[in-house]
MDAnalysis code that builds the backbone (N, CA, C; Angstrom):
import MDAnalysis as mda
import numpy as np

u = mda.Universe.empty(222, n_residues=74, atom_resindex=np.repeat(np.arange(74), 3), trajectory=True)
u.add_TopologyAttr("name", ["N", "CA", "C"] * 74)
u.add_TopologyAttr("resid", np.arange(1, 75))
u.add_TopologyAttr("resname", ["UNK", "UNK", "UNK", "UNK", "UNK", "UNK", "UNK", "UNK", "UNK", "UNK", "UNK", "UNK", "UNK", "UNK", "UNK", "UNK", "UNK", "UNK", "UNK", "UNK", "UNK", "UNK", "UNK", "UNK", "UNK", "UNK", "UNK", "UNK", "UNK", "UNK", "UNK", "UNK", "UNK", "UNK", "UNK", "UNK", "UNK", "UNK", "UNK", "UNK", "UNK", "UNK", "UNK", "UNK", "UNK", "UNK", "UNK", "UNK", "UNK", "UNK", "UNK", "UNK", "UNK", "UNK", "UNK", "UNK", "UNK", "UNK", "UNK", "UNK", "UNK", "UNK", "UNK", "UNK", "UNK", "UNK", "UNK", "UNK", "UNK", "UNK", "UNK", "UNK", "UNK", "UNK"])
u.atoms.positions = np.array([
    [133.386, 61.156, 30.871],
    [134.756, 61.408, 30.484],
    [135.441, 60.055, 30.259],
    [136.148, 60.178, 29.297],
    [137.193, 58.804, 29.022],
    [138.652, 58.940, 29.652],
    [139.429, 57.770, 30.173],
    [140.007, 58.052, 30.865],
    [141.525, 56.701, 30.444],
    [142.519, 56.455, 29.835],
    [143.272, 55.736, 29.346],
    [144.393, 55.297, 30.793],
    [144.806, 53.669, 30.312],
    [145.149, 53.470, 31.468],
    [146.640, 52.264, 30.180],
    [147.505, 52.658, 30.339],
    [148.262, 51.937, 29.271],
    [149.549, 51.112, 29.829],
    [148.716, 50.046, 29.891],
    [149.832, 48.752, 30.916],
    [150.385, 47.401, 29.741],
    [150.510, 48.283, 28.539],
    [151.195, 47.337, 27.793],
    [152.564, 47.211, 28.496],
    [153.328, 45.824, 27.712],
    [154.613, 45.320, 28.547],
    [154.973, 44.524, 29.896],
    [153.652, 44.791, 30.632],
    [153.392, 44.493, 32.225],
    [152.770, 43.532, 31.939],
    [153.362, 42.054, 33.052],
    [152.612, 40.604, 33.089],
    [151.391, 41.100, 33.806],
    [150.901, 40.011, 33.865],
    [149.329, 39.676, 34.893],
    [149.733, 39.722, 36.266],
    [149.114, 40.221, 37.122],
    [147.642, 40.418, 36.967],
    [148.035, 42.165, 36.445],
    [149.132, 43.006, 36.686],
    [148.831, 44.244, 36.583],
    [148.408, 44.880, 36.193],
    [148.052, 44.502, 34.628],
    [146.425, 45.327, 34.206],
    [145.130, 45.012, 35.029],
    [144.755, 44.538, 35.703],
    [143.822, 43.719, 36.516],
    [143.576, 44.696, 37.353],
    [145.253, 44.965, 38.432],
    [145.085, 45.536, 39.396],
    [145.234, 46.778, 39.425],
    [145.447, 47.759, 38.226],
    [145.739, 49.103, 37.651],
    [144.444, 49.664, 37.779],
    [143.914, 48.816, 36.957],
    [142.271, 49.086, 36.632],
    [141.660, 48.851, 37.902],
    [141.660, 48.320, 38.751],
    [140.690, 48.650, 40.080],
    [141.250, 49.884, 40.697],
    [142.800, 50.043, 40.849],
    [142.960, 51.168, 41.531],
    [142.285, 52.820, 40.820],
    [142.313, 52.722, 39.070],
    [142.292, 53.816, 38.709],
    [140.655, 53.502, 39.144],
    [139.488, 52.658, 38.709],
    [137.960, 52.778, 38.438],
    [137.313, 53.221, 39.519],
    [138.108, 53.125, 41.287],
    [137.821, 54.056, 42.022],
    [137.704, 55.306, 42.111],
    [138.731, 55.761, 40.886],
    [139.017, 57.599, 41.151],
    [137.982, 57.942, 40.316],
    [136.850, 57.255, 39.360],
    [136.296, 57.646, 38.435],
    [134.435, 58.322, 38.624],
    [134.123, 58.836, 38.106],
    [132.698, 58.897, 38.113],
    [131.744, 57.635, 37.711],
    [130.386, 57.962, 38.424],
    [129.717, 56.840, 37.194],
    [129.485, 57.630, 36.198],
    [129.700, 56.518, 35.219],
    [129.418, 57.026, 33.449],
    [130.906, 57.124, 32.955],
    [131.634, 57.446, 33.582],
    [133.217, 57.768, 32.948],
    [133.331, 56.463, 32.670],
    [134.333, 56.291, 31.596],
    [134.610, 54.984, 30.644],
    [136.580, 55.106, 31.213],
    [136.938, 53.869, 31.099],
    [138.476, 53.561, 31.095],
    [138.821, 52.771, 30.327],
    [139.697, 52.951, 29.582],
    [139.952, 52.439, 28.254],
    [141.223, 51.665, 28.528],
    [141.278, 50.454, 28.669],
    [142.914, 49.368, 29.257],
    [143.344, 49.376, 28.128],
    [144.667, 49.639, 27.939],
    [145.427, 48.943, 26.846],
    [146.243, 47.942, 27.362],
    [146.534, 46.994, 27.107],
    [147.579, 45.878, 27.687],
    [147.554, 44.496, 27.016],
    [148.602, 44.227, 27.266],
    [149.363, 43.051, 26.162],
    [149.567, 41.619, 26.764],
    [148.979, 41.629, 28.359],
    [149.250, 40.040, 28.878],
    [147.970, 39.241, 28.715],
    [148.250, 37.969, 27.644],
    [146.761, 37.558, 27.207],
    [145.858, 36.964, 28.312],
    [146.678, 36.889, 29.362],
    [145.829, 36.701, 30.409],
    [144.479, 37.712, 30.911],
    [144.665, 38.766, 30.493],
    [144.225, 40.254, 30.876],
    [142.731, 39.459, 29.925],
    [142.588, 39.376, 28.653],
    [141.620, 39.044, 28.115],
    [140.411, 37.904, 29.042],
    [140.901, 37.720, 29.730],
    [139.931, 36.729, 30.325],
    [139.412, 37.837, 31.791],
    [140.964, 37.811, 32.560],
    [140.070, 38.332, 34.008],
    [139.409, 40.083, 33.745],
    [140.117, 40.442, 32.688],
    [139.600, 42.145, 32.709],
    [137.961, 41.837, 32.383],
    [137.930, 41.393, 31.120],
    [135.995, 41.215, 31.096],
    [135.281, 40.226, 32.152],
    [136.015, 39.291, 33.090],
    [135.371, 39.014, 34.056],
    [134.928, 39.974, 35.576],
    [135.955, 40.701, 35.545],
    [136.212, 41.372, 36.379],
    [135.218, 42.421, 36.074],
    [134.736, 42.663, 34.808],
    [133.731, 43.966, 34.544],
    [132.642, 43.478, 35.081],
    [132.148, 41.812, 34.731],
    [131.419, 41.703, 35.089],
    [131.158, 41.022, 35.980],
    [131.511, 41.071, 36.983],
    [131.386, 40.917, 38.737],
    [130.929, 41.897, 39.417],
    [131.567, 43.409, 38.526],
    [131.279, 44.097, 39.641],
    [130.203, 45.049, 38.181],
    [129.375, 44.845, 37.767],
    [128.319, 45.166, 36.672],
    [128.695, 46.730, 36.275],
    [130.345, 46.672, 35.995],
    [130.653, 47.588, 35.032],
    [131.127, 47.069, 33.273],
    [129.551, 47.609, 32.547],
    [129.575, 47.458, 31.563],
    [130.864, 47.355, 30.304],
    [131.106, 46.660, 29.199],
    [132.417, 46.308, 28.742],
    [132.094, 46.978, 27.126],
    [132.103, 48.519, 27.181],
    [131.912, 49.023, 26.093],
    [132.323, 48.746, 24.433],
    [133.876, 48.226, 24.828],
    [134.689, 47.752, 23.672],
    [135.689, 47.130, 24.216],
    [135.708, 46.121, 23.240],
    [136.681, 45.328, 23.220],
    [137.671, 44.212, 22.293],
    [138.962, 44.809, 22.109],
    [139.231, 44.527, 20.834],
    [140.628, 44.144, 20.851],
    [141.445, 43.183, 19.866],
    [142.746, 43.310, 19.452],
    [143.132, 44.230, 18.699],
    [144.293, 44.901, 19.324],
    [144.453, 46.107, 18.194],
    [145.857, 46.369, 18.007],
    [146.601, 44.749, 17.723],
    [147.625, 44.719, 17.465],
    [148.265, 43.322, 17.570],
    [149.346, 42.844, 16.828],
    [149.778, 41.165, 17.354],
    [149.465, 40.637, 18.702],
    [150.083, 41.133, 19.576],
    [149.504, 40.863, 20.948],
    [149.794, 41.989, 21.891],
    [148.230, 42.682, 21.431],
    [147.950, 44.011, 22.050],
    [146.555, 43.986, 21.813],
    [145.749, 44.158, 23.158],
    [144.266, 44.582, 22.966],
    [144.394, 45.958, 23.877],
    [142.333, 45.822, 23.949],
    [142.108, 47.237, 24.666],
    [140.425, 47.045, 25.069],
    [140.554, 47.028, 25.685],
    [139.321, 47.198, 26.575],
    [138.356, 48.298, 27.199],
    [137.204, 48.831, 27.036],
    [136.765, 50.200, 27.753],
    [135.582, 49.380, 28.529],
    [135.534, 50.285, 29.860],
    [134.558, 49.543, 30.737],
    [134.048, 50.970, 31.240],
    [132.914, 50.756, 31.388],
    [132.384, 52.229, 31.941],
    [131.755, 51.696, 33.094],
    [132.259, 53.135, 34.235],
    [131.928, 52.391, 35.818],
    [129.941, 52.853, 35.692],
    [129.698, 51.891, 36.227],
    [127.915, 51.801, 36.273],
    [127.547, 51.912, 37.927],
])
C-alpha cells in the first residue's frame, strides 16, 4: 500500500521527523511517498533511507522548490 505524507511549507528537520513517526505505523513493502519543500530534506530524507535499509523508490523535483520522495519500509 502507498501511503502520502505532505509536509510542504514546514522547515527541517520536520519532514525528517514526520517520516519516522508515520514509517512505524507501516507494513513491510508499504511505500511512503514525502512531499516537502525544505531543501534540506533532500539530503537527510535519502540518508535517512539509507541507514535504516529502507529502499528510495523515487525521487524527484516536482516543482520550483518542491520534491518528493517514496521509500518503501524493507
Amino acid at each position: 500500500m502507498r501511503y502520502e505524507l505532505d509536509t510542504k511549507g514546514h522547515l527541517c528537520p520536520y519532514p525528517l521527523m514526520q517520516a519516522k513517526k508515520k514509517i512505524v505505523e507501516l507494513q513491510i513493502g508499504d511505500e511512503l511517498a514525502i512531499q516537502f519543500t525544505c531543501a534540506e530534506a533532500t539530503e537527510n530524507l535519502p540518508r535517512w533511507a539509507a541507514e535504516n535499509d529502507y529502499p528510495v523508490i523515487h525521487f524527484a523535483q516536482i516543482g520550483d522548490a518542491t520534491w518528493e520522495i517514496v521509500i518503501k519500509k524493507a
